[in-house]
C-alpha positions, -999 to +999 in steps of 0.1 A: -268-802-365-241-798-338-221-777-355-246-755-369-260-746-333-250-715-317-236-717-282-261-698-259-252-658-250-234-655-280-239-635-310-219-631-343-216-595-355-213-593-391-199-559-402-202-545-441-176-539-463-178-500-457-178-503-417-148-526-424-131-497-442-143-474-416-125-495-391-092-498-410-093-462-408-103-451-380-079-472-357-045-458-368-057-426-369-069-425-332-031-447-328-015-417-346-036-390-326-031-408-292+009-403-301+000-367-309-018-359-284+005-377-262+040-357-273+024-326-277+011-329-233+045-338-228+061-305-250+037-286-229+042-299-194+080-304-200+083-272-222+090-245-189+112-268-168+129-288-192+124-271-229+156-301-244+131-328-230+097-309-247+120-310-280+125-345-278+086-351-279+084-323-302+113-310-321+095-287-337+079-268-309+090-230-311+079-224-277+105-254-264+132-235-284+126-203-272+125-213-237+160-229-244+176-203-257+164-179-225+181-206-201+210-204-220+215-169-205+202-179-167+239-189-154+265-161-149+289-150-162+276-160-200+303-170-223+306-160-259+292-198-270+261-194-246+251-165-262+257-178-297+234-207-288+207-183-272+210-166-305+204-195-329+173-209-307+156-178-306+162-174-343+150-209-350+118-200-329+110-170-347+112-186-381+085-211-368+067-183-352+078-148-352+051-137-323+074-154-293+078-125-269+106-147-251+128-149-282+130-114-288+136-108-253+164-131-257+176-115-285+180-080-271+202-098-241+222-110-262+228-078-283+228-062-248+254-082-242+275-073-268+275-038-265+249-034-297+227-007-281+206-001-303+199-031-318+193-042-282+167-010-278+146-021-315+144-054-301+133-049-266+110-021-281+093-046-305+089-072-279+073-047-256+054-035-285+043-074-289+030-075-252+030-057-224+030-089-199+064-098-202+083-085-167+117-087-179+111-069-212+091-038-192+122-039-165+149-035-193+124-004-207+121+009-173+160+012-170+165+024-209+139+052-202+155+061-168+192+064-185+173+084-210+158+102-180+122+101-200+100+099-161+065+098-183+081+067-201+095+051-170+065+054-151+046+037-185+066+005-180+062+005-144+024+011-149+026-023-173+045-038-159+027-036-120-004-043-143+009-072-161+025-090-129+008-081-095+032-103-078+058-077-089+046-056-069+068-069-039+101-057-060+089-026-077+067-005-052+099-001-030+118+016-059+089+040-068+092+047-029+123+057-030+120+079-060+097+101-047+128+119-032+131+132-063+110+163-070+105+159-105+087+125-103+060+134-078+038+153-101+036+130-128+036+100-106+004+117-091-009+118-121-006+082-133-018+075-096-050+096-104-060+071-132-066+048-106-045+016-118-053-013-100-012-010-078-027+024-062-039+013-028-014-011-024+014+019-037-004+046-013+001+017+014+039+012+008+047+054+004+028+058+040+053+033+054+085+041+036+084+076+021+118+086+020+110+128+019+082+142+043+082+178+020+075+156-012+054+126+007+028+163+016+030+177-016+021+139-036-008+133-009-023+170-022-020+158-059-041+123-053-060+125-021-089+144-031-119+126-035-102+093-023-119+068-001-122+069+039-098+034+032-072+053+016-074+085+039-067+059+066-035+050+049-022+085+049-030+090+080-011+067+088+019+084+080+009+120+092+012+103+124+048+088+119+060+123+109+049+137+139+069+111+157+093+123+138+091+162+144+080+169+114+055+191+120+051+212+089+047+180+065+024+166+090+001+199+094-002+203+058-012+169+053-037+171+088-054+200+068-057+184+034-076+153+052-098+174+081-106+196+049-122+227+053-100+255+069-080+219+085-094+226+119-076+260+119-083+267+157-048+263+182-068+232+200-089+214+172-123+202+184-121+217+215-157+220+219-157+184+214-187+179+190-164+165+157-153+128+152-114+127+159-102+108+129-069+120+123-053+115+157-024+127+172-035+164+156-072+152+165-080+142+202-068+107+214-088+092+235-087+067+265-106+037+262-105+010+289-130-006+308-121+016+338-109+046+327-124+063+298-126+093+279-161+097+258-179+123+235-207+129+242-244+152+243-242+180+267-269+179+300-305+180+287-307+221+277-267+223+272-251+234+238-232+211+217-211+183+231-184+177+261-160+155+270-170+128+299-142+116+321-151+085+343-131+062+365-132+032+387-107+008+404-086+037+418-074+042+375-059+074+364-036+095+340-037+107+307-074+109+292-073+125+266-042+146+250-035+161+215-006+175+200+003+210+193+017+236+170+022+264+187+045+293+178+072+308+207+047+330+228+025+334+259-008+321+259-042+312+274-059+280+280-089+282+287-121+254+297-153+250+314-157+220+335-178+200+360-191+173+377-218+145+367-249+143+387-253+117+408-216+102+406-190+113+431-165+140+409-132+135+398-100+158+403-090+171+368-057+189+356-043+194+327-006+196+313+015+212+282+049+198+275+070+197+251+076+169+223+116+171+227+136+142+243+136+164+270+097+162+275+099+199+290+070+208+311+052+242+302+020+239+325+013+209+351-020+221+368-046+204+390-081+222+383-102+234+411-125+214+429-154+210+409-190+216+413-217+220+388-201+241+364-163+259+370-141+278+341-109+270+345-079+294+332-040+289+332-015+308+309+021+295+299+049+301+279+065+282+247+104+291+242+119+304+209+135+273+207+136+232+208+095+230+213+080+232+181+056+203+193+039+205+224+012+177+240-016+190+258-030+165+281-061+163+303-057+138+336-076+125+364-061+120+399-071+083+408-096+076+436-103+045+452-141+055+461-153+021+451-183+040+435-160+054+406-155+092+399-163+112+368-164+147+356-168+166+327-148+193+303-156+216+274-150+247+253-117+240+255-094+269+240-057+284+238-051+320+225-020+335+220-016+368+245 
């Protein structure tokens, strides 16, 4: 009786014949999976670091191969028996499975490396051909079309290669900089650009900081920039700015006109009425702005026309409010303004100035304007010399006052003409 009772909280399974079978089965196949599954992680994790460890867990694995034979090239200089082992990896790869980019990359080194041309070219051309992701395959195409001086082709691998990689972009923007000092690669750069692949903002970006040729930089901004966005107008505004910095005045006009549009502003002073934004700065107006000295746009008096410039002032501040610079030919001329004071607020003492943008800074015109009233027009003429003054900065100042009730005044219809 003893023996046949059942200790309590226990049950007996009984399991058929079939489930037994089942078991038998089941268990070294999960064993054999589990090892599987095991040495094929460890190929994959080990496989770009250390490809001879991934080939001890699977020796096999084409990938592991391939990836050996391309470190077997990664130490200079390469010796005869380096590449002869690249060679055989790659080609042990390939046999497993002929769609490795990296092999046949590593292949046409090799071949490269023994002066077999064009057996280097097929194979480099057949791994491109295979994918357009691999970055050192598009380089070596970019330099074989370069040598071959083929620009569409060059500018193909660069186009795949930027699209492939973005983090390439560090390394290959600065070359296309620079090559826009060539003529011949600014048109169909522009064109390529005009696709709108996803490296144009950040390429637009590095050309406004870098661009090696102010003649070509102008022509390549007509050839892309219409219909571009405000962000990208920004950027090459950017450098229209540098080149004036820089005295280069034609580039920077021609550029000025293609982003104002229109006739460009064609008038000797642009928005001298004052009634236009003044986006493109140093060619547009630039304005002061600090808390107690500014420089503002604004509606004329209730029954005026258009807009003017208000001019206001506290603290006993002063200077420069507003200049801009200009292009003027060698000549006489005329400036001419109407000006006055704000109502109710004590008015400021206004001149203006032309000088030259040389090192020199040669003055032209340094003139306070009358006293002001309600409304005064203001004249002055001056002379730019036939040379060294291609440049000239016309500002507009206000005398500092330390009336503790701040100063202001107002300017408009502002305009040079040649006489």
């Amino acid at each position: 009786m003893a023996r046949g009772r059942r200790r309590k909280g226990t049950r007996r399974i009984a399991l058929s014949p079939n489930a037994r079978f089942r078991l038998l089965f089941v268990v070294p196949f999960a064993l054999v999976a589990g090892l599987l599954c095991f040495s094929v992680s460890g190929a994959n994790i080990l496989r770009p670091v250390r490809p001879d460890l991934a080939m001890s867990f699977q020796p096999f694995d084409a990938r592991a191969r391939a990836r050996a034979a391309e470190q077997r090239l990664s130490t200079l200089p390469i010796s005869r028996a380096q590449l002869a082992e690249a060679e055989r990896l790659a080609l042990e790869a390939l046999r497993r499975d002929p769609t490795i980019v990296v092999a046949w990359r590593t292949l046409g080194i090799v071949a490269t490396a023994r002066n077999e041309e064009a057996r280097a070219t097929r194979l480099f051309r057949f791994s491109g051909y295979l994918s357009k992701r691999d970055l050192p395959t598009q380089m070596w195409l970019i330099e074989d079309r370069v040598r071959a001086n083929d620009i569409e082709g060059a500018l193909r691998h660069y186009d795949a290669a930027l699209r492939a990689k973005p983090d390439s972009a560090a390394a290959l923007l600065p070359i296309l900089v620079a090559a826009t000092a060539n003529d011949g690669i600014v048109p169909p750069l522009a064109r390529l650009l005009n696709t709108n692949p996803p490296w144009r903002r950040p390429f637009l970006t590095a050309l406004a900081s870098n661009a090696p040729d102010a003649e070509n930089f102008a022509r390549f901004v007509e050839l892309v920039i219409r219909g571009a966005p405000i962000e990208e107008r920004n950027i090459v505004a950017t450098r229209m700015a540098a080149l004036i910095e820089q005295r280069q005045y034609g580039p920077a006009l021609h550029v000025y006109r293609l982003l104002a549009g229109g006739d460009g502003r064609a008038q000797l002073v642009r928005n001298g009425s004052f009634e236009q934004p003044n986006p493109y700065p140093p060619l547009d107006w630039l304005l002061n702005d600090q808390p107690d000295f500014r420089a503002e746009q604004q509606a004329a008096v209730p029954g005026g026309a258009g807009g003017r410039l208000q001019i206001s002032a506290s603290n006993g501040a002063g200077g420069v409010a507003a200049r801009q610079m200009l292009l003027l030919s060698p000549g006489n001329y005329e400036i001419r303004a109407t000006a006055g004071a704000v109502e109710e607020v004590r008015p400021a003492r206004l001149g203006w100035s032309v000088q030259c943008n040389n090192p020199q800074g040669t003055v032209l015109l340094e003139q306070d304007l009358p006293q002001l009233s309600a409304r005064i027009a203001p004249a002055a003429r001056f002379r730019v010399p036939p040379g060294g003054c291609e440049g000239q900065w016309l500002s507009l100042k206000l005398r500092g006052d330390f009336d503790p009730g701040g100063v202001a005044a107002w300017i408009d219809l502002l305009s040079i003409r040649p006489i």
